[in-house]
KEFI-405783 format. One record per residue (C-alpha): residue in three letters; x, y negated, z. Coordinates in steps of 0.5 Angstrom, whole numbers, m for minus. Layout:
// KEFI-405783
<site><aa>ala</aa><east>X</east><north>Y</north><up>Z</up></site>
...
***
This chain:
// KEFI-405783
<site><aa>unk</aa><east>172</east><north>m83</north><up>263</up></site>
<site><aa>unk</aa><east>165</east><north>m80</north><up>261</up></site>
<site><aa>unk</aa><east>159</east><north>m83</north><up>265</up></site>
<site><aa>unk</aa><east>152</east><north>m80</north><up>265</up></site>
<site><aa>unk</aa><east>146</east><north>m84</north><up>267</up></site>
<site><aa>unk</aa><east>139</east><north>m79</north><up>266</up></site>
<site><aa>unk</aa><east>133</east><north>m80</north><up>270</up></site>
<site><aa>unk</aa><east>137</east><north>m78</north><up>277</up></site>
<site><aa>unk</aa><east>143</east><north>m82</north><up>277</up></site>
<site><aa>unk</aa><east>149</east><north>m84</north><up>274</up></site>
<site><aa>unk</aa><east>155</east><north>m78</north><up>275</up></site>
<site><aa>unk</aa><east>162</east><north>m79</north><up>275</up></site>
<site><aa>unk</aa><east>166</east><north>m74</north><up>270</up></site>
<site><aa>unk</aa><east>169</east><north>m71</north><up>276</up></site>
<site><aa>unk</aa><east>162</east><north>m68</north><up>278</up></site>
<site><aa>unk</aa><east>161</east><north>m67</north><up>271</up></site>
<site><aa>unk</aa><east>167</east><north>m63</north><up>269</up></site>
<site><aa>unk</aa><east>163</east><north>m56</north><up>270</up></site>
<site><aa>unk</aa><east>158</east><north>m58</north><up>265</up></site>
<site><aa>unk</aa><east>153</east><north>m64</north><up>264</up></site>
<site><aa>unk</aa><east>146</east><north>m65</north><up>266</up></site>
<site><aa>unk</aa><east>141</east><north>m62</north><up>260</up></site>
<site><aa>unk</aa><east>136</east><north>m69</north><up>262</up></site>
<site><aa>unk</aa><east>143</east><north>m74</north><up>261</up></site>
<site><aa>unk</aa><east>141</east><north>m79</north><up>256</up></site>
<site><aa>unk</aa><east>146</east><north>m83</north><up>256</up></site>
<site><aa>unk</aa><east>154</east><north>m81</north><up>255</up></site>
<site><aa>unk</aa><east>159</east><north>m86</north><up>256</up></site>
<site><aa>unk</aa><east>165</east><north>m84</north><up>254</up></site>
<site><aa>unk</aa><east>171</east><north>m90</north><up>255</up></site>
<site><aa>unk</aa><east>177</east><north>m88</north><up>251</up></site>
<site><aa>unk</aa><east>175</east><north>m81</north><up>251</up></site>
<site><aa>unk</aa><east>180</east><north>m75</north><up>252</up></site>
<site><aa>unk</aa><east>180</east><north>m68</north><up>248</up></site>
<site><aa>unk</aa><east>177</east><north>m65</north><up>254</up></site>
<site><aa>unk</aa><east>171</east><north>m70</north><up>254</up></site>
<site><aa>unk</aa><east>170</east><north>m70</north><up>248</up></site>
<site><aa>unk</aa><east>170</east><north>m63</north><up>248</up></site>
<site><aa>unk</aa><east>165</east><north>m62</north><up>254</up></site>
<site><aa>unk</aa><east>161</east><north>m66</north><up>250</up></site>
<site><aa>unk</aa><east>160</east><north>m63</north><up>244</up></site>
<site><aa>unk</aa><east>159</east><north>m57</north><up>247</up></site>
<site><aa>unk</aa><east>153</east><north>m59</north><up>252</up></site>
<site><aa>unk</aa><east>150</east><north>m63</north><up>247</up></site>
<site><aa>unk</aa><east>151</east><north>m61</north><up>240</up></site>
<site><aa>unk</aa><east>152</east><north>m67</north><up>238</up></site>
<site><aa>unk</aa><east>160</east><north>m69</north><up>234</up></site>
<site><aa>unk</aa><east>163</east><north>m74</north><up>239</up></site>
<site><aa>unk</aa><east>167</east><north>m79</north><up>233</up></site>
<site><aa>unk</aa><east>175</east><north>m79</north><up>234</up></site>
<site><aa>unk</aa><east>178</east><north>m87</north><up>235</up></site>
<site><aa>unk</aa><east>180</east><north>m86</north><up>227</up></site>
<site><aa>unk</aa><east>173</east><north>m84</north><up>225</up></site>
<site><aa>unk</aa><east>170</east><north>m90</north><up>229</up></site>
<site><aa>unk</aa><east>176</east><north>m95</north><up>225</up></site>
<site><aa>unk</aa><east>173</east><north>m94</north><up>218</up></site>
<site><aa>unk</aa><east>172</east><north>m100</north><up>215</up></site>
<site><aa>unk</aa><east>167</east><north>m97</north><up>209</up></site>
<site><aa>unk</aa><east>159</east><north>m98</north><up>211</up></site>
<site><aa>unk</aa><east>158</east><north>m92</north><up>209</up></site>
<site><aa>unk</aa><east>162</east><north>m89</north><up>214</up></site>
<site><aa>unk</aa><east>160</east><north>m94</north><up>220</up></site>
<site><aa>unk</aa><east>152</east><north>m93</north><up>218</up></site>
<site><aa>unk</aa><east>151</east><north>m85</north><up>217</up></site>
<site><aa>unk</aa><east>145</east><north>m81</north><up>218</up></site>
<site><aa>unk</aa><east>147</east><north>m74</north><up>222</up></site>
<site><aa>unk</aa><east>143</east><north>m68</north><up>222</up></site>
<site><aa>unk</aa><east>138</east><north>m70</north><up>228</up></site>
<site><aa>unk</aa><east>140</east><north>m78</north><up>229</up></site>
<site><aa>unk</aa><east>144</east><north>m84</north><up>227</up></site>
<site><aa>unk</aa><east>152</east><north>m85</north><up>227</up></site>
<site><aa>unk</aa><east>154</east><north>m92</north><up>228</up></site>
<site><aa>unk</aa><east>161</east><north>m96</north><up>229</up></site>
<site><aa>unk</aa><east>163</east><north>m103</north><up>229</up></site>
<site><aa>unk</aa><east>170</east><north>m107</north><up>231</up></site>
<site><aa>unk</aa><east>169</east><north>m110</north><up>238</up></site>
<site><aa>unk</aa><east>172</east><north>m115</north><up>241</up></site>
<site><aa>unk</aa><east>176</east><north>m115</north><up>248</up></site>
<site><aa>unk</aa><east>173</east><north>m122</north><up>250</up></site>
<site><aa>unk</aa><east>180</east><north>m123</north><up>253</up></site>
<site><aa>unk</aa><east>181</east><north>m131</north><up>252</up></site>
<site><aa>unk</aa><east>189</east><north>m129</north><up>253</up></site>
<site><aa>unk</aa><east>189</east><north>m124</north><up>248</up></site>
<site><aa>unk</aa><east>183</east><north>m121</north><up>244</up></site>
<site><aa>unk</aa><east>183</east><north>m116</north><up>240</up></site>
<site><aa>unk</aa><east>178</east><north>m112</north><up>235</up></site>
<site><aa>unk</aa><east>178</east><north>m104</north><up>238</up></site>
<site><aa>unk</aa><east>173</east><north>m100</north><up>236</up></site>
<site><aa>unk</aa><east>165</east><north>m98</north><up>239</up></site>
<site><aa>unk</aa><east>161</east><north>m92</north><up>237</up></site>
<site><aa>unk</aa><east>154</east><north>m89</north><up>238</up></site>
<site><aa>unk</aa><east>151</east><north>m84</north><up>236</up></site>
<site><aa>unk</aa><east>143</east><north>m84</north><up>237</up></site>
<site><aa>unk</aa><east>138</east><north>m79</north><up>238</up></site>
<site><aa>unk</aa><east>131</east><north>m79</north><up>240</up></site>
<site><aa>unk</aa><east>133</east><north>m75</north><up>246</up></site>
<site><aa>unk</aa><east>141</east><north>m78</north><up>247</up></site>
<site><aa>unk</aa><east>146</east><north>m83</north><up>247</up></site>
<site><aa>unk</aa><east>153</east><north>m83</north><up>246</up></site>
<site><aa>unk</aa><east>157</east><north>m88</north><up>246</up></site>
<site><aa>unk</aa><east>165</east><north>m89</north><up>245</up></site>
<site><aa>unk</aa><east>169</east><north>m95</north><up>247</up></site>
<site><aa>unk</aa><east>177</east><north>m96</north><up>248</up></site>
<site><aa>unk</aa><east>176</east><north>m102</north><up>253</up></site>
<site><aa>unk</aa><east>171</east><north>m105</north><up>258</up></site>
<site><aa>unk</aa><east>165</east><north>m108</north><up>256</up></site>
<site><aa>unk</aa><east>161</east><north>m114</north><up>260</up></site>
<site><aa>unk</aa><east>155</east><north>m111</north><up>256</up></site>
<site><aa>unk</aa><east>155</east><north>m104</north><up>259</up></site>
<site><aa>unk</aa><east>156</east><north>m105</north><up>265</up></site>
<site><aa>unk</aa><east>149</east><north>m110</north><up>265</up></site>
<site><aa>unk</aa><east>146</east><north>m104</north><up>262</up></site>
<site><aa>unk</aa><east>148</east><north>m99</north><up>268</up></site>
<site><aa>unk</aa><east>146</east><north>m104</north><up>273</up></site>
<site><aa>unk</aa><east>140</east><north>m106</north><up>270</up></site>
<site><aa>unk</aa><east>138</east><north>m97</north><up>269</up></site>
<site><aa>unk</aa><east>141</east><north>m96</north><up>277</up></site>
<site><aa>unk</aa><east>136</east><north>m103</north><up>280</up></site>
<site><aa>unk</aa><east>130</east><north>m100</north><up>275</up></site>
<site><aa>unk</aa><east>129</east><north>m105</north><up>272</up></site>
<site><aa>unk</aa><east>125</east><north>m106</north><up>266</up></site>
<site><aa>unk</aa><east>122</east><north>m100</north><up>262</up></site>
<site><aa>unk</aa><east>123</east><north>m92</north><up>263</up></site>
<site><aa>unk</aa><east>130</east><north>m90</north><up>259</up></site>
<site><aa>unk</aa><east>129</east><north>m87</north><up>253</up></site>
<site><aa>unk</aa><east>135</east><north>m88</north><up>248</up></site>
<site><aa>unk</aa><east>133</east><north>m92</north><up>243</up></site>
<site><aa>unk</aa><east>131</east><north>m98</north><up>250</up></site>
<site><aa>unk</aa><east>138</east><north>m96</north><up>252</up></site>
<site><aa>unk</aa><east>141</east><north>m98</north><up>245</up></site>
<site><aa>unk</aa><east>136</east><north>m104</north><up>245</up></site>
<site><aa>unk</aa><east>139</east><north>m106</north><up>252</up></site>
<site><aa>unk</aa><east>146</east><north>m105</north><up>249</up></site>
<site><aa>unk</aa><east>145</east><north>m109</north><up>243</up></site>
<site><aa>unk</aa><east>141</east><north>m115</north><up>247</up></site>
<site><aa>unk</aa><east>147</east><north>m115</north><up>252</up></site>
<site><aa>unk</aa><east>153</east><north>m116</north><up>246</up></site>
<site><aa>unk</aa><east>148</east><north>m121</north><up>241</up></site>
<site><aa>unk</aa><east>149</east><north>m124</north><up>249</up></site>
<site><aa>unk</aa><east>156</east><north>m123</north><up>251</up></site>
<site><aa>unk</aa><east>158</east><north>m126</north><up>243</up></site>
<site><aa>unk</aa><east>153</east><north>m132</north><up>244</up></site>
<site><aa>unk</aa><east>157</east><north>m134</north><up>250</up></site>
<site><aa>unk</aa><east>164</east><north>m132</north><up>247</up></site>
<site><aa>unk</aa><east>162</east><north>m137</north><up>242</up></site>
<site><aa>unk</aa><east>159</east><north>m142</north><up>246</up></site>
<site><aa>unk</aa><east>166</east><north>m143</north><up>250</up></site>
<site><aa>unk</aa><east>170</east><north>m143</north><up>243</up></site>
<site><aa>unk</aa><east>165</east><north>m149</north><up>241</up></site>
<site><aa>unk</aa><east>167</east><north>m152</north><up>247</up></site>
<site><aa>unk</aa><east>175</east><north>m151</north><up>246</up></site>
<site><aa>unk</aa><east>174</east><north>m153</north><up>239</up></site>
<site><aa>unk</aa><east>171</east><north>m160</north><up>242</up></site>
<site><aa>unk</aa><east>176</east><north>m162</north><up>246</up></site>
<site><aa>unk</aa><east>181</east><north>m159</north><up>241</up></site>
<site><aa>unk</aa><east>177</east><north>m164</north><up>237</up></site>
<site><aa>unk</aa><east>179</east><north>m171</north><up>242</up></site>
<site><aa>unk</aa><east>187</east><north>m168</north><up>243</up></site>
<site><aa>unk</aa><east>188</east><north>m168</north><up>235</up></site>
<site><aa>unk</aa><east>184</east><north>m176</north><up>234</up></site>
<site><aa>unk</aa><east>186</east><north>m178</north><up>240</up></site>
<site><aa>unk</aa><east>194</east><north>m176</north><up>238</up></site>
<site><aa>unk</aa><east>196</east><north>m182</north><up>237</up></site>
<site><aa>unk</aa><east>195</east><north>m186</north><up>245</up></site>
<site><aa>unk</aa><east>200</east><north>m185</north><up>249</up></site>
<site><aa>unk</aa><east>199</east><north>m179</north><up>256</up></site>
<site><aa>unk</aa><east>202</east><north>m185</north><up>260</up></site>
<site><aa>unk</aa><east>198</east><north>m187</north><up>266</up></site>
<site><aa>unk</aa><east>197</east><north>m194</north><up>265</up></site>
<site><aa>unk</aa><east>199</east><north>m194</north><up>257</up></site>
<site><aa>unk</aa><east>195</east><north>m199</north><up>252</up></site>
<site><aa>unk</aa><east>192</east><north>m195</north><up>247</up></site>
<site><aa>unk</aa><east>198</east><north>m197</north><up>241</up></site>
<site><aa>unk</aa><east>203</east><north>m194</north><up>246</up></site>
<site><aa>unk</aa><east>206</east><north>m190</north><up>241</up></site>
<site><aa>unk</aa><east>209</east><north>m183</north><up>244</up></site>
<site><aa>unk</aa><east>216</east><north>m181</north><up>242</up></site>
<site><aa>unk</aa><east>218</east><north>m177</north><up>236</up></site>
<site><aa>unk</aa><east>221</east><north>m171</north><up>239</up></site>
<site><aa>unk</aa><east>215</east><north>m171</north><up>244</up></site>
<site><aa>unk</aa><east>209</east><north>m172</north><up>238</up></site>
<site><aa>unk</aa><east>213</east><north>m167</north><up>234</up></site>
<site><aa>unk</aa><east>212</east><north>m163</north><up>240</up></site>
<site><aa>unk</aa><east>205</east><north>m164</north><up>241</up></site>
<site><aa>unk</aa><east>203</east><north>m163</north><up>234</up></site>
<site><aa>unk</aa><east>206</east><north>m157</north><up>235</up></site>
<site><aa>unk</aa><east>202</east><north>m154</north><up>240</up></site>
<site><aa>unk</aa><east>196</east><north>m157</north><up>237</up></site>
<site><aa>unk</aa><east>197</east><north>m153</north><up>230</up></site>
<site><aa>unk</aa><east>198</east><north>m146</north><up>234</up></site>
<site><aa>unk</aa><east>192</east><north>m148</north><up>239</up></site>
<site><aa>unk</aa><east>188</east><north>m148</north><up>232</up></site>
<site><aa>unk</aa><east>190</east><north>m142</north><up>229</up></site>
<site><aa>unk</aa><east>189</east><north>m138</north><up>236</up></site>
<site><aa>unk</aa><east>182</east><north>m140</north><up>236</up></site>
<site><aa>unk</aa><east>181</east><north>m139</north><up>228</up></site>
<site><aa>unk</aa><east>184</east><north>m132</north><up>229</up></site>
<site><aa>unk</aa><east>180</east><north>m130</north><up>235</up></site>
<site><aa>unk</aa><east>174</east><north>m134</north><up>231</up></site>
<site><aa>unk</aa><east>175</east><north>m129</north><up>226</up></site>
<site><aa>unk</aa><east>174</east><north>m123</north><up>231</up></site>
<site><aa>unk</aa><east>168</east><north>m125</north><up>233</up></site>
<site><aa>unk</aa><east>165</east><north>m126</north><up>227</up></site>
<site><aa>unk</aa><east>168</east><north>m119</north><up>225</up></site>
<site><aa>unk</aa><east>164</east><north>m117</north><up>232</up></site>
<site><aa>unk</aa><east>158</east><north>m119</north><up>229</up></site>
<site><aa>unk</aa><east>158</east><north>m117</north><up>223</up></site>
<site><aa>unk</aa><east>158</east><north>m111</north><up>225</up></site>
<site><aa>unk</aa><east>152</east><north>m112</north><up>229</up></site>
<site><aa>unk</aa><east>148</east><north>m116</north><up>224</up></site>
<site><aa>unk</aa><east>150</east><north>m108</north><up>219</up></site>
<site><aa>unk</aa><east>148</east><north>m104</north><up>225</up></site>
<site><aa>unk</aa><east>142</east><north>m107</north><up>227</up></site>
<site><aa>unk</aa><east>136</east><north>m107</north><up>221</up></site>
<site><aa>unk</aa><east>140</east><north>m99</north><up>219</up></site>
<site><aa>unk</aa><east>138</east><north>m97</north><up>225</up></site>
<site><aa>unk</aa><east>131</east><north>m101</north><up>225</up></site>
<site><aa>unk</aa><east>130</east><north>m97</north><up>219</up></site>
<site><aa>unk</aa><east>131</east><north>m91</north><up>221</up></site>
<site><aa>unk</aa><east>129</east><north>m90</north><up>228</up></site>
<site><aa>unk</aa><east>121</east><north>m91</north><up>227</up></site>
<site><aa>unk</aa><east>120</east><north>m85</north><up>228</up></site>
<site><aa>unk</aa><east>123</east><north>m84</north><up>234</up></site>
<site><aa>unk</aa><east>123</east><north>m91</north><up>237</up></site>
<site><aa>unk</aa><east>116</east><north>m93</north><up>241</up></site>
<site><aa>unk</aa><east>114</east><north>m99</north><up>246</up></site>
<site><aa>unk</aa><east>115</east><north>m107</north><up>243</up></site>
<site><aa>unk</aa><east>122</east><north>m104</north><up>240</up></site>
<site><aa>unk</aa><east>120</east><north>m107</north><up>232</up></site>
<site><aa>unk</aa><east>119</east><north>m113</north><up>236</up></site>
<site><aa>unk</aa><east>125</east><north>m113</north><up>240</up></site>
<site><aa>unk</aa><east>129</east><north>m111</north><up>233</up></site>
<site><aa>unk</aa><east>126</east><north>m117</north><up>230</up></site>
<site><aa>unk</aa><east>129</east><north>m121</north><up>235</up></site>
<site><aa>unk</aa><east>135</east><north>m118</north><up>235</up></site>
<site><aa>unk</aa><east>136</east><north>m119</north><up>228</up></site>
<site><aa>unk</aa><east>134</east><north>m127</north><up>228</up></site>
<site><aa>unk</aa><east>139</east><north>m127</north><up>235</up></site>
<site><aa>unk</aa><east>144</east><north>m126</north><up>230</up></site>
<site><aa>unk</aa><east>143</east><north>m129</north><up>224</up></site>
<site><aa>unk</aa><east>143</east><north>m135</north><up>229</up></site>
<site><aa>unk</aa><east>149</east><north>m134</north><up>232</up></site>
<site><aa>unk</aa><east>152</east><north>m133</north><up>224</up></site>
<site><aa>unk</aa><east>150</east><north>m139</north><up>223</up></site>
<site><aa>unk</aa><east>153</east><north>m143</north><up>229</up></site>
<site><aa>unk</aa><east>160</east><north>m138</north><up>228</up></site>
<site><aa>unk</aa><east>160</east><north>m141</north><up>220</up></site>
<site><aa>unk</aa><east>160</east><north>m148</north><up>223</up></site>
<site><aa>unk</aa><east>166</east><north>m147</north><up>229</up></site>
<site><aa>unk</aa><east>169</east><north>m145</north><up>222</up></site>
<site><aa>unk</aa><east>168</east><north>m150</north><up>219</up></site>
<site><aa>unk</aa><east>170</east><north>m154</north><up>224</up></site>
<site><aa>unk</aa><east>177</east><north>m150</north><up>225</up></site>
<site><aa>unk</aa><east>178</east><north>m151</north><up>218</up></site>
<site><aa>unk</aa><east>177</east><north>m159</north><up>220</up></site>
<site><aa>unk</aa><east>182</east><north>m159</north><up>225</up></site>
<site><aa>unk</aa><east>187</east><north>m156</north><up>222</up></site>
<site><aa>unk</aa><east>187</east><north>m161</north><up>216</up></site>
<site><aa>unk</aa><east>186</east><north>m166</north><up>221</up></site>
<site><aa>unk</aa><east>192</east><north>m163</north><up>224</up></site>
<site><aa>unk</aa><east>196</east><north>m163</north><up>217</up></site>
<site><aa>unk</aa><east>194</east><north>m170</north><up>215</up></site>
<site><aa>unk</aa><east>197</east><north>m172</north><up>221</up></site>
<site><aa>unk</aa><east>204</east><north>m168</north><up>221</up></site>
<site><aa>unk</aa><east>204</east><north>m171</north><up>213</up></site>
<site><aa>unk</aa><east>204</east><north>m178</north><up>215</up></site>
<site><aa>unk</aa><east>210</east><north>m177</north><up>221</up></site>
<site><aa>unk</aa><east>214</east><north>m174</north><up>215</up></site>
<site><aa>unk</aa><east>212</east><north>m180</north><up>212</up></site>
<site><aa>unk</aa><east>214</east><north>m185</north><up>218</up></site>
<site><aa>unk</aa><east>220</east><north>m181</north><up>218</up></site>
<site><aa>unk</aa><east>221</east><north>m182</north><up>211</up></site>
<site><aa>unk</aa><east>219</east><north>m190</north><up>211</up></site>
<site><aa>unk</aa><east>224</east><north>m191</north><up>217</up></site>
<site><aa>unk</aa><east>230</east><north>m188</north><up>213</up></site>
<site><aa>unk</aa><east>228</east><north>m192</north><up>207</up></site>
<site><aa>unk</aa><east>228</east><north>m199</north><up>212</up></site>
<site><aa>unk</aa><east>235</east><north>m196</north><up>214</up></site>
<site><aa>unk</aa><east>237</east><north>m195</north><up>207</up></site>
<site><aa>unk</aa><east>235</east><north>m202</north><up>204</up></site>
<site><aa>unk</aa><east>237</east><north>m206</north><up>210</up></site>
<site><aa>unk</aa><east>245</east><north>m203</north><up>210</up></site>
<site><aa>unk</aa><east>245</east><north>m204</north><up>202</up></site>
<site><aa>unk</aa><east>246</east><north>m212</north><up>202</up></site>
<site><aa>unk</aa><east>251</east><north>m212</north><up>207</up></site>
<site><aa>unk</aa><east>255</east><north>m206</north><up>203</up></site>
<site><aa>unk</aa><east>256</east><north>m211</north><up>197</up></site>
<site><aa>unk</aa><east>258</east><north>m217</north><up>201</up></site>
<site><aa>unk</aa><east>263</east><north>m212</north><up>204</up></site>
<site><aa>unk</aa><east>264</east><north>m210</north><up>198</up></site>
<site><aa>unk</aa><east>265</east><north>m217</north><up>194</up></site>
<site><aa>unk</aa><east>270</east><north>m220</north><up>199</up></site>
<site><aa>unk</aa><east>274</east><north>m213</north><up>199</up></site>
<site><aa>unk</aa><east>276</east><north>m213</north><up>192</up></site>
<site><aa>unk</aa><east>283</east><north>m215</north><up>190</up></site>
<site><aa>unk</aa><east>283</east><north>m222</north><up>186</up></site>
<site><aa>unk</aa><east>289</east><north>m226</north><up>186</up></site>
<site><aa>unk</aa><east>284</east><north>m233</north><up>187</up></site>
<site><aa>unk</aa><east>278</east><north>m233</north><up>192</up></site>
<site><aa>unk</aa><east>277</east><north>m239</north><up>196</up></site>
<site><aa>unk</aa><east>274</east><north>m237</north><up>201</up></site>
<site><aa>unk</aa><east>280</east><north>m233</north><up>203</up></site>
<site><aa>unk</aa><east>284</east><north>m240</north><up>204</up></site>
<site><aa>unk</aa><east>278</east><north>m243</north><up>208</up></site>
<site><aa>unk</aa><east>278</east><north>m244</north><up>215</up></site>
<site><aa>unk</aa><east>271</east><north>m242</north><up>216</up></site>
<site><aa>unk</aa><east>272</east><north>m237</north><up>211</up></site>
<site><aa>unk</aa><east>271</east><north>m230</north><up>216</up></site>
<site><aa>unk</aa><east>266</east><north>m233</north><up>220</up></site>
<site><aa>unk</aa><east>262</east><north>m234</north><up>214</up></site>
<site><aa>unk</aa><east>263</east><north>m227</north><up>212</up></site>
<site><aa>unk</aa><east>260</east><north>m225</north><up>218</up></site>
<site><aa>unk</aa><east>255</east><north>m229</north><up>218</up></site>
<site><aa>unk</aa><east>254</east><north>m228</north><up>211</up></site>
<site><aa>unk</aa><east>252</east><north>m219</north><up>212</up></site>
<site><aa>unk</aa><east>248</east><north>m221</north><up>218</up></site>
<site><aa>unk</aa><east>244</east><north>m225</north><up>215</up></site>
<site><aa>unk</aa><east>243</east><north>m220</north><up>208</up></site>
<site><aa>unk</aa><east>242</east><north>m215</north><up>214</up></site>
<site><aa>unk</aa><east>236</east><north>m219</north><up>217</up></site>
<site><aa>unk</aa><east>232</east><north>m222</north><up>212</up></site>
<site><aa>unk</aa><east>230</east><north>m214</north><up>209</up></site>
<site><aa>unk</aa><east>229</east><north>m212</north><up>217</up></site>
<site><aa>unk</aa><east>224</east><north>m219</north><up>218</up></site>
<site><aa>unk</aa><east>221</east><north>m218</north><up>211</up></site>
<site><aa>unk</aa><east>219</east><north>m210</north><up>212</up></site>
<site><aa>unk</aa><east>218</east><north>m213</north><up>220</up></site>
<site><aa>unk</aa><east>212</east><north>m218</north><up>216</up></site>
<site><aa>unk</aa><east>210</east><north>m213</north><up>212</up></site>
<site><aa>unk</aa><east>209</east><north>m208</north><up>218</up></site>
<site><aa>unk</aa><east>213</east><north>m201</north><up>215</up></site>
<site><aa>unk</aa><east>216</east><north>m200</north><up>222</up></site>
***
């Protein structure tokens, strides 16, 4: 899809199939065809960056001065709390124009059309429309972070308070069932590494921006006017922030993921301990079993009248006094 915003309106590609408007300033190409790109390149001068050019991971390809402006890239995350993912997102920055390539929809954009369509705010030009952009990502990723430090909160409560029972009604020292804790702390360990995995798209998304921002402060003095020194510096003191408060949900999921671990170890241990009170408390029993079940000519007990209820009595109490001792002892 190609959308044009200039100082008329924004035009849809079907009016602009015959040619652009030469006073577009802003081109938005969402997941462009050839034909666009083609139309673009042909209107403007300026060389539209494949999707493949736009996935380099290299600074020097993300960070390049072109002939008459700046061409920058950045992975960019979906903010799809089902299913995020990194896709790329490219500018390509004139004193004049704005190009922008993207393969999924943006909340950051959408802002900025409406903001430019309602008139608010100074005149376009594209540097401001770039500094609109960069404020209203530096934004979306302050709010993607805000949830996942609320998610990361309330994952906190689950993992420290595992061991109480969700019964209605239960008494705190209500322990859940083997089968049922197994179960749960394996949805606990896979929601951590959900929120690690997406943690670390964010902070993909924000490197990005935090290379793009001072690249392009740098180099667009001489283009950019108004208070966009001021609004580059806070941009960037924006995203160190937001680096700083990511580096903490990191070390945070790093947290909970060792909590996690540490209680899975100790079910493996309880697991461990009971099956070494089974073992212990069958052993007794065995050797009397064992004793009275050997082939000698003389046992007494053999001739006695109480001699089998004897023996019973004899392993249950062999089997009892371990299972009282361990009990006393609290091993189970």
């Amino acid at each position: 899809m190609l959308s044009l915003h200039g100082p008329e309106s924004a035009v849809e590609h079907a009016a602009a199939r015959a040619g652009l408007p030469p006073d577009a300033i802003w081109i938005d190409l969402t997941d462009p065809s050839a034909d666009e790109a083609a139309l673009v390149e042909e209107t403007t001068g300026l060389r539209v960056p494949s999707r493949q050019a736009l996935s380099e991971v290299e600074s020097s390809s993300r960070l390049r001065r072109i002939r008459n402006g700046l061409s920058l890239s950045t992975p960019m995350i979906t903010f799809d709390r089902a299913d995020s993912v990194l896709k790329p997102l490219g500018f390509v920055l004139t004193k004049d124009r704005i190009v922008t390539v993207r393969f999924h929809e943006l909340r950051a954009f959408a802002e900025v059309k409406a903001r430019l369509a309602d008139g608010d705010g100074p005149a376009a030009s594209s540097t401001e429309i770039f500094i609109l952009l960069m404020e209203e990502l530096v934004d979306s990723l302050a709010d993607a972070l805000e949830e996942m430090g609320a998610d990361l909160d309330a994952l906190s409560t689950r993992v420290f308070d595992f061991d109480t029972s969700a019964r209605p009604g239960a008494r705190p020292d209500d322990r859940k069932a083997p089968r049922r804790r197994d179960i749960a702390l394996r949805r606990i360990l896979r929601s951590i590494g959900r929120r690690g995995k997406a943690l670390g798209k964010l902070r993909a998304s924000l490197l990005g921006l935090q290379r793009i921002v001072p690249f392009v402060a740098a180099e667009c003095g001489s283009f950019a006017a108004g208070d966009a020194d001021a609004r580059f510096e806070t941009l960037q003191r924006d995203i160190a922030s937001l680096d700083e408060f990511e580096t903490r949900l990191t070390e945070n999921v790093q947290f909970l993921l060792d909590a996690t671990l540490g209680l899975i170890n100790m079910e493996q241990n309880n697991t461990f301990r009971i099956l070494t009170v089974v073992s212990v408390v069958g052993i007794p029993p065995t050797l009397i079993a064992s004793m009275y079940g050997m082939n000698f000519k003389h046992m007494p007990e053999l001739d006695w009248i109480y001699g089998y209820p004897y023996g019973l009595a004899l392993i249950a109490a062999s089997a009892l006094v371990p299972m009282v001792y361990f009990k006393v002892k609290g091993w189970f």
